[in-house]
C-alpha positions in Angstrom: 4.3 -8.8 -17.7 2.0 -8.2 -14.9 0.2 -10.8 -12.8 -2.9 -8.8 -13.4 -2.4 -8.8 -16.9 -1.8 -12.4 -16.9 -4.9 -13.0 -15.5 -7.0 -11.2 -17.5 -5.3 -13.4 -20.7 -6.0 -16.3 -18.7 -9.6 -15.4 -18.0 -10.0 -14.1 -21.8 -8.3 -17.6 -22.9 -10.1 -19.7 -21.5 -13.3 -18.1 -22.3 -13.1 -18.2 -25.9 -11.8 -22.0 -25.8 -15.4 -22.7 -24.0 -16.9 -20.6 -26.7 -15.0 -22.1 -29.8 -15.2 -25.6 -28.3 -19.4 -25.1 -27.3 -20.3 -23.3 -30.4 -17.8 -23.7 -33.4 -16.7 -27.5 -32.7 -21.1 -28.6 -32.8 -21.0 -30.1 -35.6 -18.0 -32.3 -35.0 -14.3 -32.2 -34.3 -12.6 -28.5 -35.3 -9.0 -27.8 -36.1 -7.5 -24.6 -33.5 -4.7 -22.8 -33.3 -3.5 -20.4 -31.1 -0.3 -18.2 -31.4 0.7 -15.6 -28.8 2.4 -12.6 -29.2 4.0 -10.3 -26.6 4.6 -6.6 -27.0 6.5 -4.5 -24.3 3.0 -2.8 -23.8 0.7 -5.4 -24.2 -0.5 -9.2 -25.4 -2.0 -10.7 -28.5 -3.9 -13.9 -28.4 -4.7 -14.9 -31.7 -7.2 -18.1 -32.5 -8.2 -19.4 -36.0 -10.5 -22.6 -36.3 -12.1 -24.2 -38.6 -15.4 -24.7 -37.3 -18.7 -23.5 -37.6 -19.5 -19.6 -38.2 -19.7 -17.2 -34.5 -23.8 -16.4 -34.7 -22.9 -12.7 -33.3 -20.0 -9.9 -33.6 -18.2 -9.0 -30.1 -19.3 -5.6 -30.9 -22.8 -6.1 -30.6 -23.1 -8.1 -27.3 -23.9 -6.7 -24.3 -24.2 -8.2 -20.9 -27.4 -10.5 -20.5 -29.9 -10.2 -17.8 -28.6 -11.1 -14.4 -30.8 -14.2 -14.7 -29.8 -15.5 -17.8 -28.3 -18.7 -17.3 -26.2 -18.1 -21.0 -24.0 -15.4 -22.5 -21.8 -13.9 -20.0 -18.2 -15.4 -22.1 -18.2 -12.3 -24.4 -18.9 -9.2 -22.2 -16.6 -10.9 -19.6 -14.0 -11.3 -22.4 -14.5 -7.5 -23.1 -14.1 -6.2 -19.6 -10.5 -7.4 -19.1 -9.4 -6.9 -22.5 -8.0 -3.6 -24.3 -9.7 -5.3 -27.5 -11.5 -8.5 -29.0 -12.0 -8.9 -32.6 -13.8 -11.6 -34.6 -13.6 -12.2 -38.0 -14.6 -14.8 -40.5 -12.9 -15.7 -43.6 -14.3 -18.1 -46.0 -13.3 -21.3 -44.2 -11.8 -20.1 -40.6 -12.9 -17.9 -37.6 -10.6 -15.6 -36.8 -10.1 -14.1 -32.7 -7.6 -11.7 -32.1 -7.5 -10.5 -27.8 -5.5 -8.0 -27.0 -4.8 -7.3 -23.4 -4.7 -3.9 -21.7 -1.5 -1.6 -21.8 1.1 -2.3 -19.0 4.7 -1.4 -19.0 4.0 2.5 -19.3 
């Protein structure tokens, strides 16, 4: 694997552990897991907690104004990633990151 690709997982990692840790674990402790998978073209990251609901969809965030103090963790998360889905089941967020395609 690339060091470049390695990191951008890192940067994407440790975003969404601010994020779930910040926003998902506010009421109180939160249960997550984290498996990773590696393709010969590319990483999966996937994270599944039990805490509180994501208040917005990856898809719909944009970069904030270049004064906000808040709200960078997405759109950074999307500019070294191929892909970042969220999802919620009844119980459990679900975060799948999926790096960009090396090894072509």
């Amino acid at each position: 694997m690339p060091e470049e690709t390695r990191s951008q997982i890192n940067i994407a990692v440790g975003e969404i552990v601010a994020n779930i840790v910040e926003h998902a674990a506010k009421n109180g402790p939160v249960l997550v897991q984290m498996s990773v998978e590696v393709h010969p073209d590319e990483v999966h990251v996937i994270f599944t907690d039990d805490g509180a609901p994501c208040p917005t969809y990856p898809e719909t965030v944009n970069m904030p104004d270049e004064l906000a103090e808040r709200g960078r963790g997405i759109p950074m998360m999307q500019s070294v990633l191929r892909k970042l889905t969220y999802h919620r089941s009844a119980t459990q967020n679900h975060w799948r990151l999926i790096s960009r395609y090396f090894g072509r």
